[in-house]
C-alpha positions in Angstrom: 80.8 -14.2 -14.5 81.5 -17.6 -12.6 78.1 -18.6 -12.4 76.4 -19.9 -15.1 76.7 -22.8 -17.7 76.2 -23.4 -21.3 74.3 -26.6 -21.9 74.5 -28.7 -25.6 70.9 -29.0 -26.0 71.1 -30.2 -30.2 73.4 -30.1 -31.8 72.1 -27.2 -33.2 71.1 -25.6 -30.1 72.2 -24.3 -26.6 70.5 -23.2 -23.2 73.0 -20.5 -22.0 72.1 -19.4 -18.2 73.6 -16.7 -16.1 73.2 -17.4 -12.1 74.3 -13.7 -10.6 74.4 -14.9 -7.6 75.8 -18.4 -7.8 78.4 -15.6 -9.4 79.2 -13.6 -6.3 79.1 -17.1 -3.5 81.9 -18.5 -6.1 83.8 -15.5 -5.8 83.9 -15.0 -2.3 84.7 -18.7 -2.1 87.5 -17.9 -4.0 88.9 -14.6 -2.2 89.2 -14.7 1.3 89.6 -10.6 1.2 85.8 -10.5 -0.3 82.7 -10.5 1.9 79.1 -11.0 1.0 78.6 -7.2 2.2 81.3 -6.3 -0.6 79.5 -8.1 -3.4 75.5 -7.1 -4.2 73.2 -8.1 -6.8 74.0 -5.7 -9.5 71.6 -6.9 -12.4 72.5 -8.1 -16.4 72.4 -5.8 -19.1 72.4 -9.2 -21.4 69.2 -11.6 -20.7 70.1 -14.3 -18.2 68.3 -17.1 -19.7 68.4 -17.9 -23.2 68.6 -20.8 -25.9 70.4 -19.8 -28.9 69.7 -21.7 -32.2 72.3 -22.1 -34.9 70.7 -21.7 -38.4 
């Protein structure tokens, strides 16, 4: 998905954040074919939000 972004936060950790909707303006940005009626909020089946921690 387009929108999101991993951020350094340590150097042992990372804030990892999905935006599904930042996601779907960035695609029809992209494709003139594609229409916000085309493109609906479909969920995550990962969380959305996290901060992973390397140990």
């Amino acid at each position: 998905i387009r929108g999101g972004y991993i951020e350094l936060l340590s150097p042992t950790k990372i804030h990892w954040k999905l935006d599904e909707l930042l996601g779907i303006r960035k695609a029809i940005d992209s494709d003139d074919t594609l229409t916000e009626a085309d493109c609906q909020l479909k969920g995550f089946s990962v969380p959305d939000d996290v901060i992973m921690t390397k140990e």
